[in-house]
N, C-alpha and C positions, 0 to 999 in steps of 0.2 A: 039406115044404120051408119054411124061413125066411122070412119076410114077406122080411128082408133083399135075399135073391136078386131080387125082383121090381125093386132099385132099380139101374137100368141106369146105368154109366158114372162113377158118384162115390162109388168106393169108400172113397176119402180121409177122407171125409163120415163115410159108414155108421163104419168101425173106427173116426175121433174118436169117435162117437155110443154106440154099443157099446162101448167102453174106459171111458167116462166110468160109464155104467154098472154096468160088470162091478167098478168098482174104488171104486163108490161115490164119485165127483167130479161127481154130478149139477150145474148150471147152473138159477137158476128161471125163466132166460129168453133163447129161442136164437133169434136172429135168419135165418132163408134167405133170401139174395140170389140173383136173377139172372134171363134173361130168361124171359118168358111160357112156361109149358108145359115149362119144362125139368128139373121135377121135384120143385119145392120142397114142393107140400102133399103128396104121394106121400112125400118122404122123411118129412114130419113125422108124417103117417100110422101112419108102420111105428114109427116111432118111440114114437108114443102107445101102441102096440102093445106093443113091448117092455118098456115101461115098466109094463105091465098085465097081460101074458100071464100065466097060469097052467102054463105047461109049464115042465121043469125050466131051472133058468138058464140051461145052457149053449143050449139053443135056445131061448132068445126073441130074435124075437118067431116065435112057432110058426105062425101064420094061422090054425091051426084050432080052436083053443081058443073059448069062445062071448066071451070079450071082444076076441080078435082077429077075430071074426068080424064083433060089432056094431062096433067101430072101424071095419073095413072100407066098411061101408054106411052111417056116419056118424049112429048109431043108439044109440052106448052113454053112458047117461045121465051119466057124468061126462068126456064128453070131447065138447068143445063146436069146432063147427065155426063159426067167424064171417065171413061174407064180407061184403063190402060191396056198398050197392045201385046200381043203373042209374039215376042220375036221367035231365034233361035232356040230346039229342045222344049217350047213350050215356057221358056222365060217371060215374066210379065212385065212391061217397062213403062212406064208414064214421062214420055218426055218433055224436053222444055219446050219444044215450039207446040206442042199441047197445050201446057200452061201458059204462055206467050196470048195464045188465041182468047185463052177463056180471059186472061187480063185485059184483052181489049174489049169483048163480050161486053164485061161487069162494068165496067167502065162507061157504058153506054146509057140511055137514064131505060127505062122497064116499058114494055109496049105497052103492058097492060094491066100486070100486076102489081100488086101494095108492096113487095117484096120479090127481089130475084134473089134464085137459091141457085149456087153452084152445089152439087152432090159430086165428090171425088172419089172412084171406088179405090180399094186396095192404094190406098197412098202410100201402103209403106213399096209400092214398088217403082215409088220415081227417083229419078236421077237424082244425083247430088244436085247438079246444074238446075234442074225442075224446082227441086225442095228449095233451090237457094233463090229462087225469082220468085216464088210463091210466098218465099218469107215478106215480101213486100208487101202483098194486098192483106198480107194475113197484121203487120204492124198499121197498114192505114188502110182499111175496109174502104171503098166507097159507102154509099150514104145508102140506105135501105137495103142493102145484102149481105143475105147469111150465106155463108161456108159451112157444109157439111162433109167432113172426111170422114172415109173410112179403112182400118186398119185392120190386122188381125191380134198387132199388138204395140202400142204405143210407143215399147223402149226401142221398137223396130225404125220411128222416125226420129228424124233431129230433134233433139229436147229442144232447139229454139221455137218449133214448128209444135209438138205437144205442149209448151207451157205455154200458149197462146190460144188456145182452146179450152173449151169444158167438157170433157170429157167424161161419157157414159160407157163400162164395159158391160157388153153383153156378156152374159154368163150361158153355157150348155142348158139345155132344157133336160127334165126329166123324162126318162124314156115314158115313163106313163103317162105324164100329158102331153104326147106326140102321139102318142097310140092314141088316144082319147079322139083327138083333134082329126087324125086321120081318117076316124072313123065317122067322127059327125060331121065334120068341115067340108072334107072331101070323099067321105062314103065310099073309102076303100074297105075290102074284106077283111074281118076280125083276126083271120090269119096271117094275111098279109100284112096287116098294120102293126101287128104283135113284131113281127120280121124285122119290119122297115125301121118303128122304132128302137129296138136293140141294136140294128145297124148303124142306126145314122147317127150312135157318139153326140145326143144333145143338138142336134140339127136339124131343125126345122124343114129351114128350105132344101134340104139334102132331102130327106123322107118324101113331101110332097114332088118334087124333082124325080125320083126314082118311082114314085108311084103311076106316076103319068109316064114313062119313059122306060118301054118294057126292057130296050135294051141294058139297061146299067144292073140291072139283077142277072138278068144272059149273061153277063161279061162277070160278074161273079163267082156263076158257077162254073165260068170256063175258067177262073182263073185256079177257082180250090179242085180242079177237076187236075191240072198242073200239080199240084201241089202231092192232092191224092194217088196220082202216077210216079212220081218221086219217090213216095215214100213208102210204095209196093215193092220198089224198083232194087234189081242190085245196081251196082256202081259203072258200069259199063252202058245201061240203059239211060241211069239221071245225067252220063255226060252225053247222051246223044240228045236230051231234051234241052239239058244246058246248050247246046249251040242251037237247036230249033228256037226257042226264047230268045234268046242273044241275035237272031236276026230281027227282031221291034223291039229295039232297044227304046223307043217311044215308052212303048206300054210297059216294062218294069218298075216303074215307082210304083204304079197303082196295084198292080199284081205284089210287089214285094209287102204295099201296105197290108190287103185284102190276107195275105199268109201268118202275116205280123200279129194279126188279130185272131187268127185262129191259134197260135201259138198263146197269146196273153192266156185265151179261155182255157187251154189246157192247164195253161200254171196254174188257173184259180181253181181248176176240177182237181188238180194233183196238189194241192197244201189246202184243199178244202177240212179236212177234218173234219167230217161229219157235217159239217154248217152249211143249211142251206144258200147256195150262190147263186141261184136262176135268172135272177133280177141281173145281175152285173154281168153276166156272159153279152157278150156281142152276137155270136152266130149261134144263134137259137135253133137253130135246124140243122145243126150239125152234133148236137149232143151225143144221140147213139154212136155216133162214127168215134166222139171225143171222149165219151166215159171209160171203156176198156181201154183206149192208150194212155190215158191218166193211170191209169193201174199197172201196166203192162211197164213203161218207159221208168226210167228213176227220175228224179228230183233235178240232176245232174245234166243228163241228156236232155229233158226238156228244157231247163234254164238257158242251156249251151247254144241250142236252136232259137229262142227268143232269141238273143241275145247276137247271135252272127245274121239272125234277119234285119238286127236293126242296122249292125252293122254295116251291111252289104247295101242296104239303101243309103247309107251316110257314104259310104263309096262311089256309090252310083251319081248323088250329088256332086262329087266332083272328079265326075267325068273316066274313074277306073276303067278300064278294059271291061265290055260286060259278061265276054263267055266265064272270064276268070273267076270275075266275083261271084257268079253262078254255081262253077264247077266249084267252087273254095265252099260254098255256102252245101252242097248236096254231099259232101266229104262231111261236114260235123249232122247231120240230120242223121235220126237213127236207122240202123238197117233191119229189113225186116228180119221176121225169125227164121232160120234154114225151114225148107219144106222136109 
């Protein structure tokens, strides 16, 4: 089977990618936009693949060939995987003595391969200093090598460094053909897969990642189980969770996002009017919990709650106090009804 087949949903992508090649219109440097997990170093992958496979033309990239095999496991000496590191809070940084190295790399002639492929993840997280030494190889390529970066969003890097590229944006997948895929590809349960893709916001490698990784659904429901304590709670209770949270301050973007969503699905139950919205909710298994407070809450209070969640994570981004934003954020959420 074609490496190709393995790339779910952006076939647009794939045949550019494949045409270029079959017809000899190679690019020496293709930019992937779009969000987290939704397939961008996967497609560059196959693509390194193709671009190296040994099986006859018409089927590359073949997977089983031993260059598509080391491509696969990110092993084959001329196809160089870059990612950038975790500094500080979880910042991602690609810096220049990273790119330094890979410029000396590329520079060297190929041990084995018809083509050496650098894949760059998340570029837009390098330095100015990175981005501005990499403008070089990207104005004079060496001789047989392609550049593959990838971004979540183009306007993110120096326009010198996107207008020197060709540029593919991946687009979110539909939750139905995630679910579909989950269930043939990777033979999750029908219920589970139903979950995952409403979850995973058009991502791919998000769903199959959480399908395999029992933890990252545990950490969901610990996170709405927060939320759901909040929002039983009077005010004396949610500022004693406010300082319990506020000691991982780590874990609050992910937790503020996870709430953020359950607040969206309520606006869409509460201005639903009668119009079926099943399809569009994100947390499918929270409905019962979300349909009588769509009724219960006004228009108002629920707007006011989206809206200091998103808040409070755009605070959190730059570094507020985190009991504050907490305590500030369980002050506008509604309180329950007296007993």
């Amino acid at each position: 089977m074609s490496t190709w087949e393995n790339i779910v949903g952006h076939n647009w992508a794939v045949e550019m990618l494949a045409s270029g090649l079959a017809n000899d219109r190679l690019g020496h440097a293709y930019l992937i936009t779009g969000p987290e997990q939704v397939g961008k170093t996967t497609l560059a992958r196959a693509f390194a693949q193709a671009l190296n496979c040994e099986a006859p033309e018409a089927e590359r990239p073949c997977g089983q060939c031993r260059p598509c095999k080391l491509i696969a496991i990110d092993r084959h000496p001329d196809v160089k995987l870059v990612s950038p590191e975790v500094s500080g809070r979880g910042k991602l940084t690609l810096k220049i003595e990273t790119i330094r190295q890979l410029q000396q790399d590329l520079n060297l002639s190929a041990y084995e391969a018809r083509y050496k492929v650098a894949i760059l993840e998340r570029f837009d997280a390098a330095t100015i200093g990175a981005a501005n030494a990499f403008l070089k190889t990207l104005e004079e390529p060496p001789g047989k090598v392609v550049l593959l970066l990838t971004a979540t969003d183009a306007d993110m890097l120096l326009p010198t460094i996107a207008s020197r590229c060709r540029t593919l944006n991946l687009r979110p997948l539909p939750s139905e053909l995630i679910e579909t895929s989950l269930a043939t590809r990777w033979h999750v349960p029908a219920e589970k897969a139903t979950l995952l893709a409403h979850l995973a916001d058009g991502r791919l490698g998000w769903a199959v990642q959480a399908a395999e990784d029992g933890t990252i659904l545990q950490t969901r429901t610990e996170q709405l189980g927060f939320l759901h304590e909040a929002l039983a709670a009077r005010r004396a209770h949610r500022f004693n969770l406010a300082e319990k949270l506020a000691r991982k301050p780590e874990t609050l973007p992910d937790l503020l996002k996870t709430w953020l969503s359950w607040w969206r699905d309520l606006t869409l139950l509460n201005q639903r009017r009668g119009k079926p919205i099943s399809l569009m909710l994100t947390n499918v298994d929270e409905v019962e919990r979300l349909e009588p407070l769509a009724s219960t809450w006004t228009e108002a209070q629920i707007n006011n709650s989206l809206n200091q969640t998103n808040e409070a994570i755009w605070q959190l981004e730059r570094n507020a106090n985190t009991r504050l934003v907490l305590e500030n954020l369980f002050l506008v959420y509604p309180l329950p009804e007296p007993a």
